[in-house]
Structure formats: structure tokens, C-alpha cells
N, C-alpha and C positions, 0 to 999 in steps of 0.2 A: 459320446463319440460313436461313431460309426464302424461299423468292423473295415480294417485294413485300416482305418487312420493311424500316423502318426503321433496325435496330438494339438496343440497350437502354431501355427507357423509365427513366429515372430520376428519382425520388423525391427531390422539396424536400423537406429536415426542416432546421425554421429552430434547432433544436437544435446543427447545424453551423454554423461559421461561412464568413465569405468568404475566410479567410485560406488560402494551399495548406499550411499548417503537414500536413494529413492527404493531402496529394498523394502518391502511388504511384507512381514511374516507374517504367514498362517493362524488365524487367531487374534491377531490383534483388534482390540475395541475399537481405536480410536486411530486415523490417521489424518495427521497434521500435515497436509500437503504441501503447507509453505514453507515446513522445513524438508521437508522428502524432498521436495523438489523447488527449491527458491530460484531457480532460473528458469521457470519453466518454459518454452515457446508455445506463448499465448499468440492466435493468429489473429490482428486487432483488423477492424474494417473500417471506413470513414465512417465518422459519428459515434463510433465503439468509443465505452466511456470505461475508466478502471473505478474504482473505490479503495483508497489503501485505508488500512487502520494501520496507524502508528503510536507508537509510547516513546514518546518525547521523556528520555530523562535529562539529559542538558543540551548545551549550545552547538554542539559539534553532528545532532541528527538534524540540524537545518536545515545541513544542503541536501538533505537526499528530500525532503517535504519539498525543497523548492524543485527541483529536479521534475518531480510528480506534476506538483502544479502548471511548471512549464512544456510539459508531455501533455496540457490539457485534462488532467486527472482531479477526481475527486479527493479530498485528503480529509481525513476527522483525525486528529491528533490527540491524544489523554494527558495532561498534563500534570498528572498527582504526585507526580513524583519534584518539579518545581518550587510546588506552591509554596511550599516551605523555606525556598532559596528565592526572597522577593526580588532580589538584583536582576540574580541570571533570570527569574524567569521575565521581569522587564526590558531584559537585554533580548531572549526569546521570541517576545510577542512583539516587540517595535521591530524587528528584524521580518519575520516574517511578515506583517502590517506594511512595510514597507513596498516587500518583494510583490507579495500580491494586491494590494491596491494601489500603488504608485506607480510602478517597473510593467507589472503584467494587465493592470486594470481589472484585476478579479475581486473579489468580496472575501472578506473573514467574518465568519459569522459565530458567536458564544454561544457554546451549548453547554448549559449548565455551569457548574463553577469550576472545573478542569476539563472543559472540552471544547477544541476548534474545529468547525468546519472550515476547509480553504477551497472556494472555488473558483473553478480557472474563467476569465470573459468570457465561456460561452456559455455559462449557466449565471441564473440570477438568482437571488430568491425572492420572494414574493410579503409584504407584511398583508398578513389578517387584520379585519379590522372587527 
């Protein structure tokens, strides 16, 4: 700082709230800004793409995946916590299958044995040969 400063001037954005849900203490390792700040105002531009990662444990986080996918977003969902409830997670995968290849015309693509990618129509994927 410079002599006569004050310090920081800090900037009201009533976009935050009053809550210290996004408070920072001093020292800390690690900060998980998706919970610090889960609403954050992200400023998106056309062609701006998101990436959610989601943990899919039942049938009722559907609609916020479909939501994503309908915002034109990337989605990879984890499914392990399903795999073991063969119904609901059939009930899961046709649901979402549905929404994004039928409804939006986007691609579900298996990664691995508990992972979906959902991509919205404006991404494709490509096979290797």
C-alpha cells in the first residue's frame, strides 16, 4: 500500500448477498467456490459453453440435468450411487435419453460404467476409427 491509502476500496454488487455463505477466511487451503458462491453471476457471451459435473443420486436431480442441457450446457453426470437401484436407475437413463435425443435432439454419450455425458444439438461427438 502506498502511504495515505486507505486500503481496498470495495465494490457493492447487490447480486451478492448478506449472507457470509461466500466468506474467505484467512488460511484457508482449499476453497470450494461452488459452495461459497452457488449463484455466482457468471457473465456468459454467445457460444459461451458451461460444463456442470453432477452426482446423480435419484430421480428427482433430473430436472435441474435437463434444465442445463436446455441452457445449451455441457452435462457429465456420476451415476454410482444408482447402479445398485437397477429400476430407478432405468427409469433415470430412459428419462434423460428421452429428453436429450428425442425432445432436444442432443446425444447421451457412456463414459465408463457410471458416467454420462449429455450434450446439447450443438455439440456432437465424433467416433475414432
Amino acid at each position: 500500500m502506498r502511504s495515505g491509502d486507505n486500503g481496498p476500496k470495495w465494490v457493492e454488487m447487490p447480486s451478492i448477498s448478506d449472507q457470509n455463505l461466500g466468506k474467505i477466511e484467512p488460511g484457508e487451503p482449499y476453497h470450494d467456490l461452488g459452495t461459497k458462491f452457488p449463484d455466482a453471476p457468471v457473465p456468459r457471451s454467445e457460444g459461451d459453453v458451461i460444463v456442470h459435473r453432477a452426482l446423480l443420486e435419484d430421480v428427482t436431480g433430473i430436472a435441474q440435468l435437463m434444465d442445463w442441457i436446455a441452457d445449451g450446457d455441457i452435462v457429465i453426470v456420476e451415476m454410482t450411487g444408482l447402479m445398485s437401484r437397477d429400476m430407478e436407475l432405468q427409469l433415470a437413463v430412459g428419462n434423460i435419453q428421452e429428453f436429450v435425443e428425442g425432445d432436444l435432439n442432443g446425444q447421451l454419450v457412456r463414459l465408463g460404467s457410471s458416467r454420462l455425458l449429455l450434450l446439447p444439438p450443438t455439440f456432437e461427438s465424433a467416433r475414432v476409427k
